[in-house]
C-alpha positions in Angstrom: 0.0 0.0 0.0 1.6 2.9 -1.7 1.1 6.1 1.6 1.3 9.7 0.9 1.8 12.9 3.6 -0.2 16.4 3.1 1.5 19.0 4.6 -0.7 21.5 5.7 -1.2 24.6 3.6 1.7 23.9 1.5 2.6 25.4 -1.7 5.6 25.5 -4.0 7.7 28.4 -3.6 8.8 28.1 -7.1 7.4 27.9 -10.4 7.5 25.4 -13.0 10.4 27.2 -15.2 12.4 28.0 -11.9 11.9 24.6 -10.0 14.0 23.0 -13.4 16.0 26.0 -13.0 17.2 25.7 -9.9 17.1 21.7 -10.1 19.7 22.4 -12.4 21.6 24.7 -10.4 21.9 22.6 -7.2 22.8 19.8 -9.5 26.2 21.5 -11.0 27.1 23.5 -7.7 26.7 20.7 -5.6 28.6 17.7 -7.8 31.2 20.9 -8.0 31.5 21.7 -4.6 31.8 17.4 -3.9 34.2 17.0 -6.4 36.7 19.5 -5.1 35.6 18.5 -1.1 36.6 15.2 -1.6 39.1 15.1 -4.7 37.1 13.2 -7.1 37.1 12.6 -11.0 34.0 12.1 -13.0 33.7 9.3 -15.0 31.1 7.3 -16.7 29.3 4.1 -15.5 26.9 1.6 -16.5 23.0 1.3 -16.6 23.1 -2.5 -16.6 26.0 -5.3 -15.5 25.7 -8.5 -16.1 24.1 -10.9 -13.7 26.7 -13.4 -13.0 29.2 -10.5 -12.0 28.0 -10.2 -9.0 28.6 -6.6 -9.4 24.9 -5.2 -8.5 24.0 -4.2 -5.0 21.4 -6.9 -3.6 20.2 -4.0 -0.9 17.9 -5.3 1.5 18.2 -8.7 0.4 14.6 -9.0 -1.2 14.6 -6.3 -3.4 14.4 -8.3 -7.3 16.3 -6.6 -10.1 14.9 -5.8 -13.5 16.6 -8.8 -15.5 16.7 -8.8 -19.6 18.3 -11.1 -21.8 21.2 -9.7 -24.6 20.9 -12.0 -27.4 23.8 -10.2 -28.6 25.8 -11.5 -25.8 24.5 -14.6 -25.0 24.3 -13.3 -21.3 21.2 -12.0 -18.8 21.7 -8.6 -17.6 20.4 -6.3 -14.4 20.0 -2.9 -14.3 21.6 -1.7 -11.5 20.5 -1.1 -7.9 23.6 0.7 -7.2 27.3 1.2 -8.1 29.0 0.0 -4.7 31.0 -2.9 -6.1 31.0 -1.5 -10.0 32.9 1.9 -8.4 35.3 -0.3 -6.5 36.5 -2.3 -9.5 36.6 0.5 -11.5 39.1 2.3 -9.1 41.6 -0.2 -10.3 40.6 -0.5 -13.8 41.9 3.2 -13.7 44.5 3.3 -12.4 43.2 5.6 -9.4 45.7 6.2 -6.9 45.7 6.9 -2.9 43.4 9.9 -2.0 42.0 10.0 -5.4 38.6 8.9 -6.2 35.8 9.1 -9.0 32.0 10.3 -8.9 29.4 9.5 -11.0 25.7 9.7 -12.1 24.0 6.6 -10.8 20.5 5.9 -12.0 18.5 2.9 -11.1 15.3 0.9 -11.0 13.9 -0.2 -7.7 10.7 -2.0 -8.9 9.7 -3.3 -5.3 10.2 0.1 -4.0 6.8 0.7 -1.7 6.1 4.5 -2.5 5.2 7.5 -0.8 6.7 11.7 -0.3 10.6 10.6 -0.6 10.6 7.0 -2.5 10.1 6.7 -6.3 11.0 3.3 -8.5 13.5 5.7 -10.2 16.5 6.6 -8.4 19.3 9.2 -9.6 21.7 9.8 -7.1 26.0 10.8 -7.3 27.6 7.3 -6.6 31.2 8.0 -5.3 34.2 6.2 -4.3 37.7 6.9 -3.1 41.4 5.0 -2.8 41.9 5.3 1.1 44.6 3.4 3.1 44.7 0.6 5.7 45.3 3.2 8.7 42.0 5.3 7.5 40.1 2.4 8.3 38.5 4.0 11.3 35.2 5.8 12.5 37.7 9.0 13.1 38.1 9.1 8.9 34.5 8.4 8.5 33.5 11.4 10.3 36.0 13.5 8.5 34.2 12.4 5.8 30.6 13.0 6.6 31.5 17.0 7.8 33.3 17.3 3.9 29.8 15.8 2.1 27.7 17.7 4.7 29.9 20.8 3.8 29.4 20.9 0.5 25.6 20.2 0.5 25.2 23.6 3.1 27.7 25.5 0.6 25.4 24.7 -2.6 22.4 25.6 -0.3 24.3 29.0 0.6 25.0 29.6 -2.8 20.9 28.5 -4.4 19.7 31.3 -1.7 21.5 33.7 -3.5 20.3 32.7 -7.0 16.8 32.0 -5.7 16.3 34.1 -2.4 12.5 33.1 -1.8 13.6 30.0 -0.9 13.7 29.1 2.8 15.4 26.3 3.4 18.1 26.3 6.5 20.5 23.5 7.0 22.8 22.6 10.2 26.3 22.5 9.6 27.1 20.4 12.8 26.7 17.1 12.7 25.4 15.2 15.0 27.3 11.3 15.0 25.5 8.3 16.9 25.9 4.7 16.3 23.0 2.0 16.1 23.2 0.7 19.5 23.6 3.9 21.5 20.5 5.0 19.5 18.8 1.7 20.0 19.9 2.4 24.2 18.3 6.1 24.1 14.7 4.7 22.6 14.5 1.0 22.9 10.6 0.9 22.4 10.9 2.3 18.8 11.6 0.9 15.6 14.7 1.9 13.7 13.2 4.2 11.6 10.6 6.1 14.8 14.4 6.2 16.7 15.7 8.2 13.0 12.8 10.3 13.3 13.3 10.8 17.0 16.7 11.8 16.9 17.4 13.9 14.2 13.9 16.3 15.5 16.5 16.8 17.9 19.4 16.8 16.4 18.6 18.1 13.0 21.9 17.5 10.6 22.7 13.5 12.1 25.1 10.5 10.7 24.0 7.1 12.2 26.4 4.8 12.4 27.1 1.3 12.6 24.1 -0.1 10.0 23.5 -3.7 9.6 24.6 -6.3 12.2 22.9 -7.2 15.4 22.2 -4.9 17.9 22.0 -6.1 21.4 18.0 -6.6 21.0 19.3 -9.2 18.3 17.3 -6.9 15.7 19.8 -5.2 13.0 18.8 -1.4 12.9 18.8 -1.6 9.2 19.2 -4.4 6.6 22.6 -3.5 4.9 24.0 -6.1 2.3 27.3 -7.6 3.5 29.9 -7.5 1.0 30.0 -3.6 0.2 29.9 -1.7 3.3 31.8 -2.8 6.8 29.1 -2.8 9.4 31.1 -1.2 11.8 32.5 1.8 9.9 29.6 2.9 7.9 26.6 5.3 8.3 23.6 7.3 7.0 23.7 11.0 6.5 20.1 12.6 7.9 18.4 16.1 7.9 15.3 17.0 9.0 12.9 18.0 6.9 10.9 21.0 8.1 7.8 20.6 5.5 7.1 17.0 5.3 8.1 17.0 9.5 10.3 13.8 9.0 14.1 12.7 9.3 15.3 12.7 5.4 17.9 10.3 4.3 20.6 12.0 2.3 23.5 9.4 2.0 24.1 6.1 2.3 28.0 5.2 2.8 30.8 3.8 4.7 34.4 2.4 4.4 34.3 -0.8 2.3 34.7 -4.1 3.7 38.4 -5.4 3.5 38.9 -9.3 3.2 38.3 -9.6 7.1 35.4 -8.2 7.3 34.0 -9.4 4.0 35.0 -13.3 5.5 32.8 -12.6 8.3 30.0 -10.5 7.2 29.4 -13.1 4.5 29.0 -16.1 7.2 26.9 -13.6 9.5 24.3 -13.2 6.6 24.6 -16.5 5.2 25.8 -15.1 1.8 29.0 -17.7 0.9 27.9 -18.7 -2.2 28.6 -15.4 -3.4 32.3 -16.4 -2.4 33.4 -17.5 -6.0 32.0 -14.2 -7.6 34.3 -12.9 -9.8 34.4 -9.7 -7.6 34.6 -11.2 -4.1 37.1 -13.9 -5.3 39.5 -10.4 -6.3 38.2 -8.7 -2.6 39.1 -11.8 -0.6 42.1 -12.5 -2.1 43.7 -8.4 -1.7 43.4 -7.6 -4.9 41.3 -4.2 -5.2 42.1 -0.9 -3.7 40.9 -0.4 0.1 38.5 2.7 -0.1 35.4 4.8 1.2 32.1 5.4 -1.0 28.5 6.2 -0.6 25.0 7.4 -2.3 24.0 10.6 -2.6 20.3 11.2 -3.4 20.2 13.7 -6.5 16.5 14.0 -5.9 15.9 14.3 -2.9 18.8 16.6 -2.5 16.4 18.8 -4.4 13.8 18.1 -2.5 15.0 19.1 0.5 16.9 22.9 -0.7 13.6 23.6 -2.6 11.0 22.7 0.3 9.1 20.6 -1.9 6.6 18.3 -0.3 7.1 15.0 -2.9 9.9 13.7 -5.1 7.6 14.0 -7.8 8.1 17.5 -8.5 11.5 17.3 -9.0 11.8 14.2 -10.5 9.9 12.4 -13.6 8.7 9.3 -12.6 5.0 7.0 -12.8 2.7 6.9 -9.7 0.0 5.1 -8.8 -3.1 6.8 -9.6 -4.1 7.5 -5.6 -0.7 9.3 -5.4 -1.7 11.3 -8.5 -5.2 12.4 -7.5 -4.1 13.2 -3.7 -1.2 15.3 -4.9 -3.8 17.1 -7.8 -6.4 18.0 -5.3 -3.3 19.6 -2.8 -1.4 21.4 -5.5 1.6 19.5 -5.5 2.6 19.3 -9.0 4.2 16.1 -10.1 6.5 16.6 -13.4 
C-alpha cells in the first residue's frame, strides 16, 4: 500500500520554469563543490552489469532486479540497484591512486520500491568512491568524511539562496554522529526508523552509524547487504525536513569491507555462495584498492533545498493513480 503525507497549507515556492532552473543549479554547484571536497574525478558508468558478475548491490536482500536477456551477448543482464561494487572495481581499472577517487551519475530501477513523499521506483543519485589506506580504516576518517559531504551540501544551499532568495530552506552544519546501539539504548521501544525520526527532530543534521549487524536486542537497525559496506565503519547521512516533519535520508556510505570483514559478514548473513563471484574472489584474495564510498540522493537533494513536499516535483517518474489524484487535489505538482 503505496502512503502519501499532506503537509498543511503547502505550496511551491517556485514555479515550474524555476523549480528546473534551480534543479539544475543545485545539481552542477553541488557535484562541484563534492568534487573538489573530496578530490574526485567524473567518470562514466553503466545502466546495466551482467548478472553473473556479482557486481549489482542486492540492498535489502529481497529487493528483485529488473533482469533482460542480450541475445547479442549470449548473457542475462540487471540494471543496477547501485554502483558500490561497479565503483570499487573500477578504481583499479583506472588506475586511481591513494586519496584519489571518481564520482558518477548513478540511475537505477527499484521496482519493489513501496512508495510514498521521498521514494520513487527511479532513483538518480551521485555514486562515489575513493582510494583510502589501511590506517584510514577507522570511524575518526568516516567522520572527516561526513562534515566534507555535509559541507558541501550547506555550501550549494548557501550559494541557491543567493540565485533564488525566496527560498527558505536552512540547513545545520554540525553534525550530529550516533551509532545504532547507543540510539537503539536512548529509545528502545521504537523501531529503527521512529528512533531516526526521534533523533534527528533533535538533532537536526545526524550521521547514524554502525548499519546492519545485530544490535543487542538481536534486531539489526537496518538491513545492509554484507559484502559492500563494513558494518562497523559505515553510516547514513540525515536532515530534518521542516515541511514534510520527518528525518530525510541524504547518503548512504561507509568504508568498504576489506577481506576480514568481508569473510565474516558473509558467514553472518549467510551469503558464501557469493564467495566465487568474480568480484569477491578479487576482494578476498587483496586484490582491489581499500576505499570509502557512498550514495547521494540527487532527488531528494532537491527536494530538501527547494521545500518541496514530494519527489515527484522534482523528478519524472510513474505513480500510482491514488498518489496522482491526492497530490492534484493539494497542489503539488508532479512533473
Amino acid at each position: 500500500m503505496n502512503k502519501i503525507f499532506i503537509p498543511q497549507g503547502y505550496k511551491p515556492t517556485l514555479d515550474a520554469y524555476d523549480t528546473q532552473r534551480a534543479i539544475a543549479y543545485i545539481k552542477q554547484s553541488f557535484q562541484d563543490e563534492f568534487a573538489s571536497a573530496l578530490n574526485l574525478k567524473r567518470v562514466s558508468a553503466p545502466l546495466f552489469v551482467t548478472e553473473n558478475s556479482g557486481l549489482n548491490d542486492n540492498l535489502n536482500g529481497y529487493e528483485r532486479a529488473v533482469s533482460f536477456d542480450i541475445p547479442a551477448v549470449g548473457a542475462d543482464a540487471q540494471v543496477v540497484h547501485s554502483l558500490a561494487k561497479w565503483k570499487r572495481l573500477a578504481l583499479k581499472r583506472y588506475g586511481f591512486t591513494l586519496g584519489n577517487g571518481l564520482y558518477t551519475d548513478m540511475n537505477a530501477i527499484r521496482r519493489d520500491e513501496a512508495l510514498d513523499n521521498i521514494h520513487s521506483i527511479y532513483v538518480d543519485q551521485w555514486d562515489w568512491e575513493k582510494v583510502i589506506t589501511a590506517q584510514n580504516r577507522n570511524l575518526d576518517y568516516l567522520k572527516l568524511i561526513v562534515r566534507a559531504i555535509v559541507g558541501a551540501i550547506c555550501n550549494t544551499n548557501d550559494r541557491l539562496h543567493v540565485r533564488f532568495p525566496q527560498l527558505q530552506t536552512k540547513l545545520d552544519r554540525e553534525v550530529s554522529f550516533i551509532t545504532t546501539q547507543e540510539l537503539e539504548d536512548l529509545y528502545p521501544d521504537l523501531t529503527g526508523s521512529q528512533r531516526e525520526k526521534a533523533y534527528v527532530k533533535e538533532h537536526p543534521t545526524a550521521c547514524i552509524m554502525q548499519i546492519g549487524g545485530k544490535l543487542r536486542s538481536g534486531k539489526p537497525h537496518d538491513g545492509r547487504a554484507p559484502d559492500y559496506d563494513d558494518w562497523q565503519l559505515n553510516c547514513d547521512i540525515f536532515f530534518w525536513d521542516e515541511v514534510l516533519d520527518r528525518a530525510l535520508e541524504i547518503s548512504s556510505m561507509g568504508i568498504r569491507v576489506d577481506a576480514e570483514s568481508l569473510d565474516r559478514q558473509l558467514r553472518l548473513a549467510g551469503c558464501d555462495d557469493r564467495r566465487s563471484l568474480p568480484f569477491h574472489t578479487m576482494l578476498l584474495n587483496n586484490e582491489l584498492p581499500l576505499t570509502i564510498g557512498g550514495g547521494i540522493g540527487q532527488s531528494r537533494l532537491a527536494m530538501l533545498m527547494l521545500g518541496c513536499a514530494h519527489i515527484g516535483e522534482v523528478q519524472s517518474s510513474v505513480w500510482d493513480q491514488d498518489t496522482v489524484k491526492a497530490c492534484e487535489n493539494a497542489g503539488i505538482p508532479l512533473l
